[in-house]
TORMI-787075 format. One record per residue (C-alpha): residue number from 0; x, y, z. Coordinates in Angstrom, 1 decimal, always signed. Last residue first. Layout:
REM TORMI-787075
<rec><resi>NUM</resi><east>X</east><north>Y</north><up>Z</up></rec>
...
END
This chain:
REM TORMI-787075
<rec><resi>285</resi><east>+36.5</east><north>+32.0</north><up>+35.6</up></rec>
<rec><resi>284</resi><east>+32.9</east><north>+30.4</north><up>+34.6</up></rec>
<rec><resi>283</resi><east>+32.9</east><north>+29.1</north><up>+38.0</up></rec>
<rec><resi>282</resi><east>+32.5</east><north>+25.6</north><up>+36.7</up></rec>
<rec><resi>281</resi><east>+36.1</east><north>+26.2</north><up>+35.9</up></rec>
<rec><resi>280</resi><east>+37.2</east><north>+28.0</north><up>+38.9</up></rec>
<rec><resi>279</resi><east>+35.5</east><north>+25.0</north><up>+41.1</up></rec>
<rec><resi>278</resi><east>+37.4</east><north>+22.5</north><up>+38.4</up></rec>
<rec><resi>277</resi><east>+41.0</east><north>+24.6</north><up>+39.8</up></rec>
<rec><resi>276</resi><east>+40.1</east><north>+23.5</north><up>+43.4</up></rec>
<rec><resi>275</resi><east>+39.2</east><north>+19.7</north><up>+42.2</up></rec>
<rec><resi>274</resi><east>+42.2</east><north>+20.0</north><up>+40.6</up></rec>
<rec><resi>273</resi><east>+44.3</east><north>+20.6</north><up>+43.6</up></rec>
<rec><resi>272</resi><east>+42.8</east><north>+18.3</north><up>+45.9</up></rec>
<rec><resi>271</resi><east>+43.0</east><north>+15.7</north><up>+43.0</up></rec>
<rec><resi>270</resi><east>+47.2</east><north>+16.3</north><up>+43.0</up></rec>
<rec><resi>269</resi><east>+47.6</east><north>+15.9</north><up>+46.8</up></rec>
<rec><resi>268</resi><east>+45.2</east><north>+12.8</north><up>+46.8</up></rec>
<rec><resi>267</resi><east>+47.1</east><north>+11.4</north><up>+44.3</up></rec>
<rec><resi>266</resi><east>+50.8</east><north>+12.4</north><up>+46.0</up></rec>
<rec><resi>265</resi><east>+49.0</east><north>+10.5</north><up>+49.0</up></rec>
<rec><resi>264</resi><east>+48.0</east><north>+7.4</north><up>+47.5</up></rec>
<rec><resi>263</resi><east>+51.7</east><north>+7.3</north><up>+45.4</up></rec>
<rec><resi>262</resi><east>+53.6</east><north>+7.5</north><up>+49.1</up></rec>
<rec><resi>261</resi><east>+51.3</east><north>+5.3</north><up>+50.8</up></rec>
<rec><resi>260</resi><east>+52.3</east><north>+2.9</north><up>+48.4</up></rec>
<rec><resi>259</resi><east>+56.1</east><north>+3.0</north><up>+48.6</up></rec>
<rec><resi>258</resi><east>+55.9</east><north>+3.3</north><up>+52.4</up></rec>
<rec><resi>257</resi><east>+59.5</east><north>+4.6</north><up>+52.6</up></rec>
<rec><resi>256</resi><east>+60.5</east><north>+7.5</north><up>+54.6</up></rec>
<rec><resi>255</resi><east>+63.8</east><north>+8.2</north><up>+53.1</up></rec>
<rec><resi>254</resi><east>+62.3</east><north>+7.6</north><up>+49.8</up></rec>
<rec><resi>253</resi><east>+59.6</east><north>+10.9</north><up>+51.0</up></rec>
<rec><resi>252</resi><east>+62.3</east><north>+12.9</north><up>+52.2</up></rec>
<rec><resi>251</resi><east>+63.7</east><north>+12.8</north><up>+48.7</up></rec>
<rec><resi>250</resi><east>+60.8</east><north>+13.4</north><up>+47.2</up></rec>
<rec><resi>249</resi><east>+60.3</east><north>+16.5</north><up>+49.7</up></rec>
<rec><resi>248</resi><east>+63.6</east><north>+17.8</north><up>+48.1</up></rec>
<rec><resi>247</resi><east>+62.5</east><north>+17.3</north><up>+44.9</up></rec>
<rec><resi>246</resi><east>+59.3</east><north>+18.9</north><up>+45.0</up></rec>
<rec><resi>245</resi><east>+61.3</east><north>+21.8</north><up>+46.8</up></rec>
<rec><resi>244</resi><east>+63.1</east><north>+22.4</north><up>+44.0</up></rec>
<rec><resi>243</resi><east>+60.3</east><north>+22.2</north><up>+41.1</up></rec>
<rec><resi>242</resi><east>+58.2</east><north>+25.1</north><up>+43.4</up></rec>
<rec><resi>241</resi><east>+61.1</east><north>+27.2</north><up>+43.4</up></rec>
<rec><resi>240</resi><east>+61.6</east><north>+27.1</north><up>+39.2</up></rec>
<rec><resi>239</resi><east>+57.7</east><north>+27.3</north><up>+39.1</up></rec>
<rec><resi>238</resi><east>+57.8</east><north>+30.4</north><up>+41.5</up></rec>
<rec><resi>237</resi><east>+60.2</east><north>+32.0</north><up>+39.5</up></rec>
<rec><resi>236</resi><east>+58.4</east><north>+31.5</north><up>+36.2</up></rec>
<rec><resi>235</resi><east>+55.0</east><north>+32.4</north><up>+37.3</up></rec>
<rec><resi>234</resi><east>+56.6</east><north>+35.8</north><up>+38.9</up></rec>
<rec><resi>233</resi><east>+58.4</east><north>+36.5</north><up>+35.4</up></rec>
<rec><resi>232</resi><east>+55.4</east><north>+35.8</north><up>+33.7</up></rec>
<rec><resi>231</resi><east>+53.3</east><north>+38.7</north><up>+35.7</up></rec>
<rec><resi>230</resi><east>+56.0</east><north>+41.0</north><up>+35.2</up></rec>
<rec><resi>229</resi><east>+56.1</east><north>+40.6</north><up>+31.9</up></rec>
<rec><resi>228</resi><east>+52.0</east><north>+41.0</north><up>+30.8</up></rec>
<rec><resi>227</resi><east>+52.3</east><north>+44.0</north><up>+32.6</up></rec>
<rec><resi>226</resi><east>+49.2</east><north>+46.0</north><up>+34.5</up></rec>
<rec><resi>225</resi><east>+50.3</east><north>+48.6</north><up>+37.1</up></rec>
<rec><resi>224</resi><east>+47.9</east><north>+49.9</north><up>+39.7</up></rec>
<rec><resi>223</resi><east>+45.5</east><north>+47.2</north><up>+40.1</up></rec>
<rec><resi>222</resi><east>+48.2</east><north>+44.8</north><up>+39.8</up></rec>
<rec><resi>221</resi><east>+50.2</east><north>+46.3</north><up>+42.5</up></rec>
<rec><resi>220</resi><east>+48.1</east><north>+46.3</north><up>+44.9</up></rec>
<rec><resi>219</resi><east>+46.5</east><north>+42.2</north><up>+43.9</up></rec>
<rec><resi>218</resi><east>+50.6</east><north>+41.9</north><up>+44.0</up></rec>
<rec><resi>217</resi><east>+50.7</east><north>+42.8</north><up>+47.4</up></rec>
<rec><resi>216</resi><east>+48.0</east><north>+41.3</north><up>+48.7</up></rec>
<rec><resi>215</resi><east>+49.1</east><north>+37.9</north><up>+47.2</up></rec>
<rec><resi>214</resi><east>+52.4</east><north>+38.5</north><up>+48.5</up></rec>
<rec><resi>213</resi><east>+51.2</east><north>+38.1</north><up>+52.0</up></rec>
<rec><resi>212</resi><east>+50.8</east><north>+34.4</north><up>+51.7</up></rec>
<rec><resi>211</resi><east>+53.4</east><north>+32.3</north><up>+51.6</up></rec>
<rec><resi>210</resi><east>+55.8</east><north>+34.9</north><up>+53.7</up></rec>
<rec><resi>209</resi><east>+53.2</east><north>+35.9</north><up>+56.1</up></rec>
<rec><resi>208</resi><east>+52.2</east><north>+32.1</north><up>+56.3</up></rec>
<rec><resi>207</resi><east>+56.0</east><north>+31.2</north><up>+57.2</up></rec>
<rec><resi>206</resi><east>+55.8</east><north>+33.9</north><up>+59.4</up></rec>
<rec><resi>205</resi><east>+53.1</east><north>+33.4</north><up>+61.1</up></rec>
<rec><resi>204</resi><east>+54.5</east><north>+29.1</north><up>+61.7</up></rec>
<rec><resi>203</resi><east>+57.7</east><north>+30.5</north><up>+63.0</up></rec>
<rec><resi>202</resi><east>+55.8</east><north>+32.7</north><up>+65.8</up></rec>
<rec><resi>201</resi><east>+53.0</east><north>+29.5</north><up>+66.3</up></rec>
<rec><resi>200</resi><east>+56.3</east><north>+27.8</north><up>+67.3</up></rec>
<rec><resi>199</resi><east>+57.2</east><north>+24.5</north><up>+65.9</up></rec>
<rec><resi>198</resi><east>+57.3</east><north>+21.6</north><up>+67.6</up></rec>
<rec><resi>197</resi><east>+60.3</east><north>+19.9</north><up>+68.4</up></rec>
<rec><resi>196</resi><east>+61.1</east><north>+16.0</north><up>+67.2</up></rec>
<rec><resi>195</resi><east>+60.1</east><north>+17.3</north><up>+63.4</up></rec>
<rec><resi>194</resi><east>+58.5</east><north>+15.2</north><up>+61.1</up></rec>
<rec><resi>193</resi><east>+55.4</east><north>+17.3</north><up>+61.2</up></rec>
<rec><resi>192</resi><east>+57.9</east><north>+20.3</north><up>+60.2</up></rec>
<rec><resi>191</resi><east>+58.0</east><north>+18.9</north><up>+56.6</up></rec>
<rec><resi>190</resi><east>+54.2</east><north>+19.0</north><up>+56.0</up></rec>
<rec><resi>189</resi><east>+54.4</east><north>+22.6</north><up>+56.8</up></rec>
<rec><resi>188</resi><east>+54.5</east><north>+24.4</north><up>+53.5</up></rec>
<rec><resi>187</resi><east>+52.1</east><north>+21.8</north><up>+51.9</up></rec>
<rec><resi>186</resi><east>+49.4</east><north>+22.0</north><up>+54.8</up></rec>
<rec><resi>185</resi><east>+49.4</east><north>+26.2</north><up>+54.1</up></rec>
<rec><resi>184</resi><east>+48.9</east><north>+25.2</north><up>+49.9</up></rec>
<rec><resi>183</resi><east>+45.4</east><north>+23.6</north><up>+50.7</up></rec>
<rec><resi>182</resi><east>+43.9</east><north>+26.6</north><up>+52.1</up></rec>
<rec><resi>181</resi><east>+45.5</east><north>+28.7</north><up>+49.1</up></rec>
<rec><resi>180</resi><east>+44.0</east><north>+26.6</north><up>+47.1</up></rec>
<rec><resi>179</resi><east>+40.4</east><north>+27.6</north><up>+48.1</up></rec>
<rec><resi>178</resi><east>+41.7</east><north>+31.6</north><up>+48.4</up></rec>
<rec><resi>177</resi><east>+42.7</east><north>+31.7</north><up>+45.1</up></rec>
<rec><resi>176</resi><east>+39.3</east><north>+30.2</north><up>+44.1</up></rec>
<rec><resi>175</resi><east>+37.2</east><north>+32.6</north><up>+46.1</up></rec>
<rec><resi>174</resi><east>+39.7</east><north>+35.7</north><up>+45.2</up></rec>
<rec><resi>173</resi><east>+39.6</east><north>+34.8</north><up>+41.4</up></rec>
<rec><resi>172</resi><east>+35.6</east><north>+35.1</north><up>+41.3</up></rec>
<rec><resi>171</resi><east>+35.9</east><north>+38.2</north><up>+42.9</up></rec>
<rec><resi>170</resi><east>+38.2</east><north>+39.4</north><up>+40.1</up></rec>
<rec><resi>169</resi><east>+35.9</east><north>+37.9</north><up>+37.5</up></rec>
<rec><resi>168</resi><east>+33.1</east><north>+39.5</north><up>+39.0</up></rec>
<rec><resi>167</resi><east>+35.2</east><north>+42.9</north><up>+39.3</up></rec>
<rec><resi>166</resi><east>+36.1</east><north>+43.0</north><up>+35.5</up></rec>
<rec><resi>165</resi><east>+36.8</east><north>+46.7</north><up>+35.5</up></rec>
<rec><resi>164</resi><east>+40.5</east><north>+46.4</north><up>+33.9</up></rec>
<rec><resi>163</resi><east>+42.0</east><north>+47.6</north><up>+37.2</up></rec>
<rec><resi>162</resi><east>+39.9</east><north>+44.8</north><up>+38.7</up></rec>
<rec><resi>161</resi><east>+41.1</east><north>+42.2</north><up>+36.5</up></rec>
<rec><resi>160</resi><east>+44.7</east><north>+43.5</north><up>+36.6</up></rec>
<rec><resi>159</resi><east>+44.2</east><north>+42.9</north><up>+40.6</up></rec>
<rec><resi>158</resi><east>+43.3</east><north>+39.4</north><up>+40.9</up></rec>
<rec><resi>157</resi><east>+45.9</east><north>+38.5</north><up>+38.1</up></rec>
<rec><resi>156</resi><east>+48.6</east><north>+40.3</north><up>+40.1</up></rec>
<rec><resi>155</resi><east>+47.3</east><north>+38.9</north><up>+43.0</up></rec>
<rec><resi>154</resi><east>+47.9</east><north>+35.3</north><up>+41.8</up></rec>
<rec><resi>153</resi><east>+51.3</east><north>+36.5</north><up>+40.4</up></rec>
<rec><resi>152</resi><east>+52.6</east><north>+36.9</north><up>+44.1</up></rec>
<rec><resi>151</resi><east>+50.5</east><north>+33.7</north><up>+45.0</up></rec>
<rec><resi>150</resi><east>+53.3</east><north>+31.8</north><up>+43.2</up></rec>
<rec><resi>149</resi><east>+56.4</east><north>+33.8</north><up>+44.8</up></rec>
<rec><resi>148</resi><east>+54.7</east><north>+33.3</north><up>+48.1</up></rec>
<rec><resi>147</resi><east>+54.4</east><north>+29.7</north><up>+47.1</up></rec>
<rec><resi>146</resi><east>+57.8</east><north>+29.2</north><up>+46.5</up></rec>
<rec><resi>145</resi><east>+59.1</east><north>+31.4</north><up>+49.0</up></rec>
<rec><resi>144</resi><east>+57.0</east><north>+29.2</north><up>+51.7</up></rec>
<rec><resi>143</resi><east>+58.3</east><north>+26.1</north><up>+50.1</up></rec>
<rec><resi>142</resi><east>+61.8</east><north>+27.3</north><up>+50.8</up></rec>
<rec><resi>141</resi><east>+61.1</east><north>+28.5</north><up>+54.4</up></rec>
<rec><resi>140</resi><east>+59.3</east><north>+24.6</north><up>+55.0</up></rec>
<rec><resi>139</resi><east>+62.8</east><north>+23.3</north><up>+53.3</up></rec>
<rec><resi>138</resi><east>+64.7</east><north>+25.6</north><up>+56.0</up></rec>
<rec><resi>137</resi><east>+62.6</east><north>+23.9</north><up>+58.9</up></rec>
<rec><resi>136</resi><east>+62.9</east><north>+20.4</north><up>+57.9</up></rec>
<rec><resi>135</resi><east>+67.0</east><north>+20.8</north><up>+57.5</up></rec>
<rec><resi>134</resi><east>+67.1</east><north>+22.6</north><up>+60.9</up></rec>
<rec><resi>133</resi><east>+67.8</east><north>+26.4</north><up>+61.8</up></rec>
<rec><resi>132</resi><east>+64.6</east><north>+27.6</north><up>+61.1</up></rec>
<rec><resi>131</resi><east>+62.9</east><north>+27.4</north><up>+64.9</up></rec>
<rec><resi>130</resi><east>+66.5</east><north>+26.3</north><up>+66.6</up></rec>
<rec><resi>129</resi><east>+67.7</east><north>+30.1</north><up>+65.7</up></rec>
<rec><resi>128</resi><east>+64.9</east><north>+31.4</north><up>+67.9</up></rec>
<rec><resi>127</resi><east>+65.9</east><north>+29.0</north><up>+70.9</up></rec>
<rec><resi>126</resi><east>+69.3</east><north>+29.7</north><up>+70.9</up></rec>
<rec><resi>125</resi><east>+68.7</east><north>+33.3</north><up>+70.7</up></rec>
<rec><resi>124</resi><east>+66.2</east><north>+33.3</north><up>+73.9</up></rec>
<rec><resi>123</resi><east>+68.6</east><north>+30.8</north><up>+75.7</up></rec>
<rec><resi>122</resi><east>+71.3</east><north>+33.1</north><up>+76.1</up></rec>
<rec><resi>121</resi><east>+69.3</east><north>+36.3</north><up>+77.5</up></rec>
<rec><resi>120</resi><east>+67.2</east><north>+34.2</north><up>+79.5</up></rec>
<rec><resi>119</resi><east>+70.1</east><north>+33.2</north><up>+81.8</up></rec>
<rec><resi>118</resi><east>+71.5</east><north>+30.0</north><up>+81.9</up></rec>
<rec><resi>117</resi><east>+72.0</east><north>+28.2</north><up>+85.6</up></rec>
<rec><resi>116</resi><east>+75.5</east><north>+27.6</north><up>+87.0</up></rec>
<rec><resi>115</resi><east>+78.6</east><north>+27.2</north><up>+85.5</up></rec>
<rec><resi>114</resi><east>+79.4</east><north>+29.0</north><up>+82.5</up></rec>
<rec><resi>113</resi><east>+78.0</east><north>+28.9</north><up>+79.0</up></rec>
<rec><resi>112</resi><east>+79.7</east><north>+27.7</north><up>+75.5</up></rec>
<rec><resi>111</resi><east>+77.4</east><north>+27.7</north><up>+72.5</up></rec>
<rec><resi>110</resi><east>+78.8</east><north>+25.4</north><up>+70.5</up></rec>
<rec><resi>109</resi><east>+80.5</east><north>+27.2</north><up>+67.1</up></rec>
<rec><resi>108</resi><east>+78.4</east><north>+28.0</north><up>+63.8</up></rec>
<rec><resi>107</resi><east>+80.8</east><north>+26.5</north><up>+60.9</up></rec>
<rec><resi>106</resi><east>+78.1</east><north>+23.3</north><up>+60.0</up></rec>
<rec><resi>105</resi><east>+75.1</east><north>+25.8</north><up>+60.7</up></rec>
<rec><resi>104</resi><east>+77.1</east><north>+28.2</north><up>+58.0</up></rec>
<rec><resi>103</resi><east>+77.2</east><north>+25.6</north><up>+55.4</up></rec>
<rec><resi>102</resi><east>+73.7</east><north>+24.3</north><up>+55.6</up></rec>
<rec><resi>101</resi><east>+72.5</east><north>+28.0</north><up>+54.9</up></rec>
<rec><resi>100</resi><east>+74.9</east><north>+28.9</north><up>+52.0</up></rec>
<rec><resi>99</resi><east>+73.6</east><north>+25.2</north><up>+50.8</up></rec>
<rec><resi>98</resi><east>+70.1</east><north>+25.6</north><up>+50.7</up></rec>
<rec><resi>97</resi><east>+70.7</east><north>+29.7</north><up>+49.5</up></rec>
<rec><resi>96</resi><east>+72.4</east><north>+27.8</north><up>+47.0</up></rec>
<rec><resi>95</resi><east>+69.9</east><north>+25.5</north><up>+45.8</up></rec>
<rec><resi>94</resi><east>+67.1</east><north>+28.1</north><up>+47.0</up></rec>
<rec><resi>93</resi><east>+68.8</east><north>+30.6</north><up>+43.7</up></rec>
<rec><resi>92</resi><east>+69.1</east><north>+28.1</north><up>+41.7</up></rec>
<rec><resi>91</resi><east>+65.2</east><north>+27.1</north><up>+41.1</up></rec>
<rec><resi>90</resi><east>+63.9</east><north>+30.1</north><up>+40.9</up></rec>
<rec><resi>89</resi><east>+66.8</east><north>+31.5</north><up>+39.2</up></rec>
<rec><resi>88</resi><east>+66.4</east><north>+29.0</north><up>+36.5</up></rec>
<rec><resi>87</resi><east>+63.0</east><north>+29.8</north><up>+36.0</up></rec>
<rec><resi>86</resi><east>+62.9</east><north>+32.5</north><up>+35.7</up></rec>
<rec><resi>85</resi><east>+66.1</east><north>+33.1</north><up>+33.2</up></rec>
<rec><resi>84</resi><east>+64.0</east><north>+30.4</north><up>+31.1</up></rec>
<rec><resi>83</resi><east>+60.7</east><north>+32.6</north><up>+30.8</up></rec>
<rec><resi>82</resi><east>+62.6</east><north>+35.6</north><up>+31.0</up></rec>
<rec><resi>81</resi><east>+64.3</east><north>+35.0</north><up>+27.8</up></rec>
<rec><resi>80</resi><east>+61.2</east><north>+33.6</north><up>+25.9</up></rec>
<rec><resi>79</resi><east>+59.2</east><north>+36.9</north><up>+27.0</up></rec>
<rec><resi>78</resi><east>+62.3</east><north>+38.4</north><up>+24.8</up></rec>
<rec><resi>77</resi><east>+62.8</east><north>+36.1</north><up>+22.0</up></rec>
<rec><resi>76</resi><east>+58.6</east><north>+36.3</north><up>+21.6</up></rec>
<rec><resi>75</resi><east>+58.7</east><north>+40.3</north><up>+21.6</up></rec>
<rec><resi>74</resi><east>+61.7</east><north>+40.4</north><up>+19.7</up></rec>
<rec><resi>73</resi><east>+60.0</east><north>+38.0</north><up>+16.9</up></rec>
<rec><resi>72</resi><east>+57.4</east><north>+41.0</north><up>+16.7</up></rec>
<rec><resi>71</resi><east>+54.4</east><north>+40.0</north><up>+15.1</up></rec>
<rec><resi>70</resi><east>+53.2</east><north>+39.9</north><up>+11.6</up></rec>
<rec><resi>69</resi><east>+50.5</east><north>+37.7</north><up>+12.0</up></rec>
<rec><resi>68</resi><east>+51.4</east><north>+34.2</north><up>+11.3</up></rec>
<rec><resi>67</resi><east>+54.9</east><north>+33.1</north><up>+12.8</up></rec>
<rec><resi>66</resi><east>+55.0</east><north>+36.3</north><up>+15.1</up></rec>
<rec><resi>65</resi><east>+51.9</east><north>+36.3</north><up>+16.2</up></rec>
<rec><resi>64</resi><east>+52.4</east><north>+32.3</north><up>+16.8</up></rec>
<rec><resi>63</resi><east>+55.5</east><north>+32.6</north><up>+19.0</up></rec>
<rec><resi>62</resi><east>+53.9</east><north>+35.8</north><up>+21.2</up></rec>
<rec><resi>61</resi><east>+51.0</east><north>+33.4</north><up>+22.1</up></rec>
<rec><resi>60</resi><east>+53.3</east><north>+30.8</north><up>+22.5</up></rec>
<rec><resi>59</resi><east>+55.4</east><north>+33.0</north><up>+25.1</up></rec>
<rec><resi>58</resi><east>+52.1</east><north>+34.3</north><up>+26.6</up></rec>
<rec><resi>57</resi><east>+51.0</east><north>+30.7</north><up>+27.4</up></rec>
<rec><resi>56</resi><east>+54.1</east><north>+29.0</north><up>+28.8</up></rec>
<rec><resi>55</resi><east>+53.7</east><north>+30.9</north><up>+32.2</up></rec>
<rec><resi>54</resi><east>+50.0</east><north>+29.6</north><up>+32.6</up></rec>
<rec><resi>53</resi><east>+51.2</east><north>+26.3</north><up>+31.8</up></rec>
<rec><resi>52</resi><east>+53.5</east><north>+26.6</north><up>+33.7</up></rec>
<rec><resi>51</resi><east>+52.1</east><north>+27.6</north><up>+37.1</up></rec>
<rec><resi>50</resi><east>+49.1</east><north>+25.1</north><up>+36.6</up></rec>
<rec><resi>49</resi><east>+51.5</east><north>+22.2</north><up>+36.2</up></rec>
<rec><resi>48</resi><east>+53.7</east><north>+22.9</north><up>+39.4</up></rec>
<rec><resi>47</resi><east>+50.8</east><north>+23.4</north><up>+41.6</up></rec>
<rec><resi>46</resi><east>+49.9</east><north>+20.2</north><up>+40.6</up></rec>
<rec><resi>45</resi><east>+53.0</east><north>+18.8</north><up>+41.8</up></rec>
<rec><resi>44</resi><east>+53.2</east><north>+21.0</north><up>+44.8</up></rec>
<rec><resi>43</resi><east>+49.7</east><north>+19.8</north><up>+46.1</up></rec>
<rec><resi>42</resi><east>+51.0</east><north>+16.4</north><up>+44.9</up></rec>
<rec><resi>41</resi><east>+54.5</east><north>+16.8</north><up>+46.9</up></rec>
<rec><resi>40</resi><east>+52.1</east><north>+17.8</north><up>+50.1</up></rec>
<rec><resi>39</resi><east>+49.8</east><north>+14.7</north><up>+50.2</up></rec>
<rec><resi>38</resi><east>+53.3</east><north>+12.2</north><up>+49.7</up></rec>
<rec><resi>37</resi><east>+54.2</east><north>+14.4</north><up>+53.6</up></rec>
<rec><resi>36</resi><east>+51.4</east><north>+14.0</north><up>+55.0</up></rec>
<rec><resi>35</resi><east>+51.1</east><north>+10.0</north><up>+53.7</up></rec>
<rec><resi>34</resi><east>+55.4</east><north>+9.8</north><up>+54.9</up></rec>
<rec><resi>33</resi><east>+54.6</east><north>+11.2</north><up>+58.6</up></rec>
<rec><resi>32</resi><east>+51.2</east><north>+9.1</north><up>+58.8</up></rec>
<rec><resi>31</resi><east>+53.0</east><north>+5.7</north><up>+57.6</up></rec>
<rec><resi>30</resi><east>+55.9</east><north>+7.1</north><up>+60.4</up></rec>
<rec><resi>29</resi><east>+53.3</east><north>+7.5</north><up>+63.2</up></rec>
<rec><resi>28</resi><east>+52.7</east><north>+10.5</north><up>+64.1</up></rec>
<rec><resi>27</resi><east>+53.5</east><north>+11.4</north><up>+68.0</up></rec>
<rec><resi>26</resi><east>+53.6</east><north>+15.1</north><up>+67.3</up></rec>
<rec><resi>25</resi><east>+51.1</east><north>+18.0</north><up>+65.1</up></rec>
<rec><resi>24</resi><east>+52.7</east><north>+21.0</north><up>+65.2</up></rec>
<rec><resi>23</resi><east>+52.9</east><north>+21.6</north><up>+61.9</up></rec>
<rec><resi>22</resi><east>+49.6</east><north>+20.5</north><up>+61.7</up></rec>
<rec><resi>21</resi><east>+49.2</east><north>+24.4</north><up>+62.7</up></rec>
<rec><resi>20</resi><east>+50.0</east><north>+25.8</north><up>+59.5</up></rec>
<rec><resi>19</resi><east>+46.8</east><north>+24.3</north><up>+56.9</up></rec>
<rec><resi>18</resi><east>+44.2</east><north>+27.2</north><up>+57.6</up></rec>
<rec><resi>17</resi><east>+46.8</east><north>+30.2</north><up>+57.8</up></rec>
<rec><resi>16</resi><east>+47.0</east><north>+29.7</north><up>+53.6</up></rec>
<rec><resi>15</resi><east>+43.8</east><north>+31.4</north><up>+54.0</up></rec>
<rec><resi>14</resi><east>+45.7</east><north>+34.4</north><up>+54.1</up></rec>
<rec><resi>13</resi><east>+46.2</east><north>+34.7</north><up>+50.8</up></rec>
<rec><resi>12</resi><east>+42.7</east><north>+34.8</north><up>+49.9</up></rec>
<rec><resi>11</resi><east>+41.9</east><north>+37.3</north><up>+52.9</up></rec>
<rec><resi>10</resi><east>+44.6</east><north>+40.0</north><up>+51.1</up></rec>
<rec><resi>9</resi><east>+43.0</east><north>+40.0</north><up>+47.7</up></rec>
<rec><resi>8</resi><east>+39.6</east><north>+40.6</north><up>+49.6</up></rec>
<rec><resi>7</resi><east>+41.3</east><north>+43.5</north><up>+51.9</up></rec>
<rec><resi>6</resi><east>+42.6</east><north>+45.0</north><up>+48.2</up></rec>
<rec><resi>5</resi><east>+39.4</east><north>+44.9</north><up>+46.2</up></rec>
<rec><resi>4</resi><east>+37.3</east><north>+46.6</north><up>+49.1</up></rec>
<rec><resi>3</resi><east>+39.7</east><north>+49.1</north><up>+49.4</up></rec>
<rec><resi>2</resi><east>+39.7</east><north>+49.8</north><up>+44.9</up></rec>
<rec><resi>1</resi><east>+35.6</east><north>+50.1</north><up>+46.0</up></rec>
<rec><resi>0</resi><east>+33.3</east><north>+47.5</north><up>+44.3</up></rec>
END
């Protein structure tokens, strides 16, 4: 299979992620339905969470027993060790503050202030693009985006250091699965705009898939072209440290909600959606 080939496949499982955006704009829910959507999403994440990880961890122990047993470098481990932590702390930190740089300058923005008569186009069209991911919903949807981009980011890495390495079945066979959860992942990054009193717009909800999942056609280029074992942890480590904020902020929204035990129903149907993805890479052979 041609390097071309490779690339538009690597770019078709990230945008799967399209599937799951328009409930976004899905109105008149009921608030059992709001808080289920929303428990389905934090169990995507959750296992999302878990398979990030553990796929970070791995080269670290790896490096930690070659060292303890076989004579290898305890710089190696100390360093892969280092950017495993400095990761995942920026992952996380970095959307804290962004969070909070954001929140503060919406609290300092000043009223718009028009004249008499009617409003032209030119001062609503700002308004209304700054309403789009302005709000608190809309700004935790952005962060779950990065998350995920971040995530699907080291997706295509893997995708593309398999073909670089010739392995092209196993790199198709990364695509399909990638491209399964991916489908899931789009209805995680907008279960907080179904809460929403304004919908949407399909312009927001493109660039909120462009941002989740574009990356993984640009890490399946760079993988084929450049294959590091560091680079790929650092991306795993990021996106678990963004992935662990946004679970819990969307825990948060989900006490607010209530509905206790529509809440654990749907963060178990979020968390067997994702396994039954990962199970179809298993059986897969991948």
């Amino acid at each position: 299979m041609s390097t071309s080939n490779i690339l538009i496949l690597g770019a078709v499982a990230g945008l799967t992620i399209f599937i799951g955006l328009p409930v976004g704009r899905a109105r008149n829910l009921r608030p059992g339905a709001r808080a289920f959507l929303n428990a389905v999403a934090i169990g995507i994440l959750l296992f999302l969470l878990w398979d990030v990880l553990s796929h970070a961890i791995d080269p670290v122990d790896q490096a930690l027993l070659q060292a303890k047993n076989h004579g290898g470098s305890w710089w190696r481990f100390a360093g892969l060790a280092l950017l495993f932590i400095g990761g995942l702390v920026v992952g996380a930190m970095s959307l804290v503050y962004y969070d909070r740089w954001t929140a503060k300058r919406m609290r300092r923005r000043p009223a718009p202030v028009h004249g008499p008569g009617a409003a032209s186009i030119e001062e609503l069209q700002p308004l209304r693009i700054a309403s789009a991911s302005s709000s608190a919903p809309a700004r935790l949807a952005l962060c779950i985006a990065v998350g995920i981009g971040l995530h699907n980011f080291s997706e295509g890495l893997a995708i593309g250091q398999s073909a670089a390495k010739g392995e092209i079945s196993l790199a198709v066979l990364l695509i399909i699965g990638f491209g399964l959860h991916n489908a899931t992942e789009g209805f995680g990054i907008v279960a907080p705009l179904a809460a929403e009193q304004e919908r949407p717009t399909w312009g927001f909800l493109a660039v909120l898939g462009l941002i989740g999942g574009g990356p993984t056609f640009f890490g399946t280029l760079l993988g084929q072209a450049w294959v590091n074992d560091a680079v790929f942890l650092a991306f795993l480590a990021l996106a678990a440290g963004s992935i662990l904020y946004v679970i819990v902020q969307l825990l948060q929204v989900a006490f607010r909600l209530g509905h206790r035990e529509l809440l654990m129903w749907g963060l178990l149907l979020g968390l067997l959606c994702g396994f039954a993805t990962d199970m179809i890479l298993v059986a897969a052979g991948v």
